[in-house]
N, C-alpha and C positions, 0 to 999 in steps of 0.2 A: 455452581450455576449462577450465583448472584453474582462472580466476577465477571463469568462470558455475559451477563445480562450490563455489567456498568461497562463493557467495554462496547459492547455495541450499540448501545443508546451513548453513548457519547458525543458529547455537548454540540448545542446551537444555542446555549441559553445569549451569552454576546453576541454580537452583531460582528461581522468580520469586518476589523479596520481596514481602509484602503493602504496599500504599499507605500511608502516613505518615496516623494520622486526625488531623493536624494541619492549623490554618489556613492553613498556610505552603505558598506553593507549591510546588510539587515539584520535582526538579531539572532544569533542563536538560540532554536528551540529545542535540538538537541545535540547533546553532546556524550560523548563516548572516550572515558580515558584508558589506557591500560586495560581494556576490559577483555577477562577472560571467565568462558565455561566450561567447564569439566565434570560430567558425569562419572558419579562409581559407578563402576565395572565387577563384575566376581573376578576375574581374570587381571583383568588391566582399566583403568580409568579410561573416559573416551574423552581428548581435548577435541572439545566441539569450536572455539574460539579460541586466538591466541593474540594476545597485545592487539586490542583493535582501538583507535584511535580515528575518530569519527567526526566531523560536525555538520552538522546540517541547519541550515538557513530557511529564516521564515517565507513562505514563498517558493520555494527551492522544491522542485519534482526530481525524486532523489528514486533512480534503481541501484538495487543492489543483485550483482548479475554474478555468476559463474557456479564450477559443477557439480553435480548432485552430493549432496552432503557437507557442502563446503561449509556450513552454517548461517547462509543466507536467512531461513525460515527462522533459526535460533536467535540470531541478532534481533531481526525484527519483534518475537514476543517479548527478548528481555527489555525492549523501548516500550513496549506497551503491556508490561509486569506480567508475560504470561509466562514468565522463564527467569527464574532467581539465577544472579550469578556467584561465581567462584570469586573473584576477586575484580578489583577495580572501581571505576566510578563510572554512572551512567546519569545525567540528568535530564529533564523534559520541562522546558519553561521553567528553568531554575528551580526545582523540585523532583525527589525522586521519581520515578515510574510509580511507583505505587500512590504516593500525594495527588500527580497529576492523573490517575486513573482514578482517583476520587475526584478530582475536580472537574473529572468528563471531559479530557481532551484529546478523545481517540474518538473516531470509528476506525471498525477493523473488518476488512471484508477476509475472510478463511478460504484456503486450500481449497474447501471443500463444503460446499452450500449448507448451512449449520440451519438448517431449515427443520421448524414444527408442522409434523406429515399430517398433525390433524385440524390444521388450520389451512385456511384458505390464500391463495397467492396474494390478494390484496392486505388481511387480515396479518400474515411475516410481514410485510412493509410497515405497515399499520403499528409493528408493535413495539418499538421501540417510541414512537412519537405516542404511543396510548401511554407507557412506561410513565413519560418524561408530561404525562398530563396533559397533552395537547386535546384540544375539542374533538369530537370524533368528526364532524364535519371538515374542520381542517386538516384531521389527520388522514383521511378519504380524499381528500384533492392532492394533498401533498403526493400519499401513495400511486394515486394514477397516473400523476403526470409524470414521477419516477419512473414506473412501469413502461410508460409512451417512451422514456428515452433511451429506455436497454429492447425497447421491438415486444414490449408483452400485451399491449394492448388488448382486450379480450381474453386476456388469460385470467384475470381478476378473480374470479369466482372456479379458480382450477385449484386444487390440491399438489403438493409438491408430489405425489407418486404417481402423478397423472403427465408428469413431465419430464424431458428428456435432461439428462444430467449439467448439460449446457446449459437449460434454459432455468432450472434450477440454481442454476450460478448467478444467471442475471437477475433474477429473484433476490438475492443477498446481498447484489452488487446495488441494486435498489434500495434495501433498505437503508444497505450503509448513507447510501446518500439524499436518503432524506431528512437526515436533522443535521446538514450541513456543516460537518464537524472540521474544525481549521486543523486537524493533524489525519490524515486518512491515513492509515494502515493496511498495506494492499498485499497478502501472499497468493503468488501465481494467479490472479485472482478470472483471468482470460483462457488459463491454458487448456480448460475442455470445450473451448470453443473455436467452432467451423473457421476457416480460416475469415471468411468475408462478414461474419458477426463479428469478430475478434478486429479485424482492422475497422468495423464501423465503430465498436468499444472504444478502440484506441482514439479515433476523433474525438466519440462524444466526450471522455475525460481529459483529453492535452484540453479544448475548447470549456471545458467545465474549469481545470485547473487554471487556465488565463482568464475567464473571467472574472472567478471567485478568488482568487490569489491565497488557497489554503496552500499547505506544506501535504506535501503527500512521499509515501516512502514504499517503495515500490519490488516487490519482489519475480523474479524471471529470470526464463531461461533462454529467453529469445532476443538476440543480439539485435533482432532489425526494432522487434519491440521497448527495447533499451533508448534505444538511440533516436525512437522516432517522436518516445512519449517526454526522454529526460533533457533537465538543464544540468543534472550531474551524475555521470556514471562511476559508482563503488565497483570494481573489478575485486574476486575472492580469489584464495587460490584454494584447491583442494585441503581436505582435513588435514590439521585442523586449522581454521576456516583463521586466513589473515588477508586483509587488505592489499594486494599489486599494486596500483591502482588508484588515484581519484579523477576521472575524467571531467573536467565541464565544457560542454556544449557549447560550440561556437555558431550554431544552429540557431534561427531568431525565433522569439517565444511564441509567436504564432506561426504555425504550419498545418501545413493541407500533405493528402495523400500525395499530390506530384513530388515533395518535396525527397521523396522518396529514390527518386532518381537523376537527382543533383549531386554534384560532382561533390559538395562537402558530406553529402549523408553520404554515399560511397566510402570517402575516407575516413568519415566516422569509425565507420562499422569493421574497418578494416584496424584500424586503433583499437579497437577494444578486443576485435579476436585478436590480435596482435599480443595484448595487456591478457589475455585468457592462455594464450601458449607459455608466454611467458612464465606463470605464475606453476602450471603443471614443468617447468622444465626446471625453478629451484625446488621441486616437490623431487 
């Protein structure tokens, strides 16, 4: 419990540097060598990972996309120490996952709204910034104005079993994002939501991620979702789970819903299912 509590209260204590408007690329904040997972098995072990070789850049809206069990969900906890590995190297701001999960540099929104059913929908926002010792006065403005940008307004004083499983999502999707953490950690974090909450989702975070210029690493299964929110798509191939694939986005950092119907997202999108056939036909 006090691991999922440091990963979700993870850090706002710095102030987020502005981007380098320099050529040079930015640093990496993580990095992935050789890295494999394998679970015992009674039977047979399960390679969950195999040689993945990774980097992601500060700044960098990073999906990692393809098919059910390919190890997307897996990659993503062993970045944020929820998943020891087999072998390999893994670092995060030059430190292992577990260092930088003490030094609070995750939030992580879950699968699966990891919501306290006997607390109140302001009072989940609320608690990560009550954790980390914020006033409760500021941690109340901070929570509400969270709430106003996932659509919960007047839900404040609601119970998570008072709400539908969607809006329960945007609940957790709140709270990750109220101590403004420079490394977001996103599994599927849209997928039980109505189509027209979910593409308003997708603004308010491409529009959250270009202003605040965190590094966010992005978990899906929806190609048009990939391509609409990322500057770099990770293409997997079926278990166990190896990189195709590294697509960066020739897409410019700020975009609006029409962009959706321009000839470059078209070929986007067609690139990456492209980079998803592929990957199932050396399987």
């Amino acid at each position: 419990m006090n691991q999922l509590f440091q990963v979700l209260t993870s850090e706002s204590v710095a102030e987020l540097e502005p981007e380098a408007q320099s050529q040079q690329p930015s640093r990496p904040v993580v990095s992935t060598e050789k890295l494999n997972v394998i679970y015992p098995s009674a039977d047979q072990p399960v390679h969950a990972l195999a040689d993945v070789d990774l980097l992601i850049r500060k700044g960098e809206f990073v999906s990692l996309i393809g098919p059910s069990g390919c190890g997307k969900t897996t990659l993503l906890r062993v970045i944020a120490d929820l998943e020891p590995i087999t072998s390999g190297n893994v670092l995060v701001n030059d430190m292992t996952p577990s260092e930088a999960r003490q030094e609070r540099a995750y939030g992580y929104v879950f699968q699966a709204a990891t919501l306290l059913m006997w607390r109140t929908v302001l009072a989940n926002v609320m608690l990560p910034l009550v954790i980390q010792q914020r006033p409760e006065q500021e941690a109340q403005r901070i929570a509400r104005e969270q709430l106003a940008k996932v659509g919960l307004s007047g839900f404040e004083d609601k119970y998570p079993w008072q709400l539908s499983g969607g809006m329960q999502q945007r609940v957790s999707i709140a709270r990750a994002l109220g101590f403004e953490p420079k490394i977001l950690m996103m599994d599927e974090p849209f997928g039980a939501l109505d189509e027209i909450t979910r593409n308003n989702l997708n603004q308010q975070l491409q529009q959250l991620w270009r202003e605040q210029q965190r590094t966010v690493v992005f978990v899906t299964h929806s190609i048009s979702e990939a391509v609409y929110l990322s500057t770099k798509i990770v293409v997997m191939s079926p278990r166990p789970g190896r990189i195709v694939e590294v697509i960066d986005s020739p897409l410019p950092r700020e975009r609006t819903a029409a962009i959706r119907d321009s000839d470059e997202f078209i070929q986007l999108t067609q690139r990456v299912r492209d980079a998803l056939s592929e990957g199932h036909h050396e399987h």
